[in-house]
C-alpha positions, 0 to 999 in steps of 0.5 A, spaced: 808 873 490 801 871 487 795 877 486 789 873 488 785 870 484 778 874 482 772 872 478 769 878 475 764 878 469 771 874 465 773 868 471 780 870 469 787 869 472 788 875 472 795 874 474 800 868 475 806 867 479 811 873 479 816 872 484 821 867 478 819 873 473 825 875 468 828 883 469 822 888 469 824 893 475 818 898 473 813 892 474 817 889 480 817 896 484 810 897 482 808 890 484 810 892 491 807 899 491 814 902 491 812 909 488 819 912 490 823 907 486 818 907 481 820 914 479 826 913 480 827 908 475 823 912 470 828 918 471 833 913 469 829 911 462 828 904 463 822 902 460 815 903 463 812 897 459 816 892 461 813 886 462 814 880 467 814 873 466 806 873 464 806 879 461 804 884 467 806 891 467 807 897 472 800 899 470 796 892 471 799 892 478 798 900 480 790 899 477 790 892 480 791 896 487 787 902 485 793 907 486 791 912 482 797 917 483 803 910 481 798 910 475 798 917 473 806 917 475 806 911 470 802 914 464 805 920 464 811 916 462 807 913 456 804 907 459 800 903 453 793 903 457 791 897 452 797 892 454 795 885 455 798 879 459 799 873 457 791 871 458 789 877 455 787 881 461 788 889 461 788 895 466 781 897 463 778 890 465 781 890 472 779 897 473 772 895 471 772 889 476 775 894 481 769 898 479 773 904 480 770 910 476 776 914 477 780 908 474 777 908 468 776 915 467 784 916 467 785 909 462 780 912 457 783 919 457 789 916 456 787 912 450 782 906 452 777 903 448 771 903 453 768 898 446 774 894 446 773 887 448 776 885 454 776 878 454 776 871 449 768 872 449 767 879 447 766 882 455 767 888 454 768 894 461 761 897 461 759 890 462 764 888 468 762 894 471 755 892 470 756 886 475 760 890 480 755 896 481 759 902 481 754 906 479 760 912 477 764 906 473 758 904 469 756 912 468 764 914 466 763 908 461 757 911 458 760 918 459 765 915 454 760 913 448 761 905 452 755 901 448 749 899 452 747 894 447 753 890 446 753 884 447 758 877 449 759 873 444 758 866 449 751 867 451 749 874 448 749 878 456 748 885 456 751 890 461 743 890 463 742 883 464 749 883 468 746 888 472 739 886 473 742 878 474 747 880 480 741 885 483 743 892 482 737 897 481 741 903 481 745 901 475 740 897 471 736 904 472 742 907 470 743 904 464 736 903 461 736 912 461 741 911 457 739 906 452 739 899 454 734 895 450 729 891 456 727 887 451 733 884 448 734 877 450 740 872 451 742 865 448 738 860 451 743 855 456 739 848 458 740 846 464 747 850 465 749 853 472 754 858 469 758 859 463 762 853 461 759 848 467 756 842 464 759 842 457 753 846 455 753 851 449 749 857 449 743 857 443 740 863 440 732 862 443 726 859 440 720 864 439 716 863 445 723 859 448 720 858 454 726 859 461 729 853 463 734 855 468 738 862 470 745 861 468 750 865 472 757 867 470 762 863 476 
């Protein structure tokens, strides 16, 4: 079985092939949504962390699929809220893409960092929530000390240029009331078309550094 390809703020694959992965019966029933045999696996102490193949566990799989009663049944069991795969992705950075507010708050009350960065460039939730604009994911965040000012370390973006970039009015405004700095400026990109397209490699700006070209991510 394959998850489908998403291209959030990270343009990660979240998820390879599953169907070959080694025995990790918690993840393999929570994959297929089987809550009943989730809970029984679990009364019969086996392990709620298990990973599969890449190295998704029952709790990626349940907040991929935005199941907040398989995810509540698995972090009362002790899911790690900040387990990676093998390519570095978390629940939160799922639950970010999803733009689930009430995923994100559960994950965070459970122990996730909403500062921690979620991808090898330093995104962080709150900027991947900016993208999707769920105005209620973006304000758990916050509500949880998420950092509006942060920024990537590919192209210096804030939470706010993501907002602004992929036109949400109502989480950019949200934002700004909660410090987001309007002023702040990312890394110039010459005539790029997106992250990592054309072999191009993002500069901090020149003063009065003229715009050449708008630069999105995917």
């Amino acid at each position: 079985m394959r998850l489908l390809l998403k291209c959030g703020a990270a343009g990660l694959v979240v998820f390879a092939v599953a169907a070959a992965a080694p025995k990790s019966d918690v993840a393999d029933a929570a994959m297929q949504g089987d809550k009943t045999t989730v809970q029984r696996l679990l009364q019969q102490k086996a392990d709620v962390n298990a990973q599969q193949i890449d190295g998704a566990t029952a709790l990626h799989w349940a907040v991929q699929s935005n199941d907040l009663q398989l995810v509540d049944l698995l972090l009362r069991a002790g899911a790690k809220p900040a387990a990676a795969n093998k390519v570095g992705a978390t629940p939160l950075l799922l639950a970010a893409q999803n733009g689930n507010a009430a995923m994100i708050e559960r994950l965070l009350a459970a122990g996730a960092d909403p500062n921690a960065p979620l991808t090898k460039t330093a995104d962080t939730a709150l900027m991947i929530a900016a993208r999707t604009g769920k105005t209620e994911a973006v304000k758990v965040l916050l509500d949880h000390k998420a950092q509006p000012n942060a920024k990537e370390s590919w192209g210096g973006t804030t939470a706010l240029m993501w907002a602004i970039s992929e036109r949400h009015p109502d989480v950019a405004k949200l934002l700004v009331e909660r410090g987001a700095d309007v002023n702040a400026k990312s890394y110039f990109v010459p005539s790029a078309s997106g992250r990592g397209f054309e072999g191009t490699t993002p500069v901090p700006p020149k003063p009065n550094q003229p715009i050449e070209e708008f630069a999105s991510a995917c």
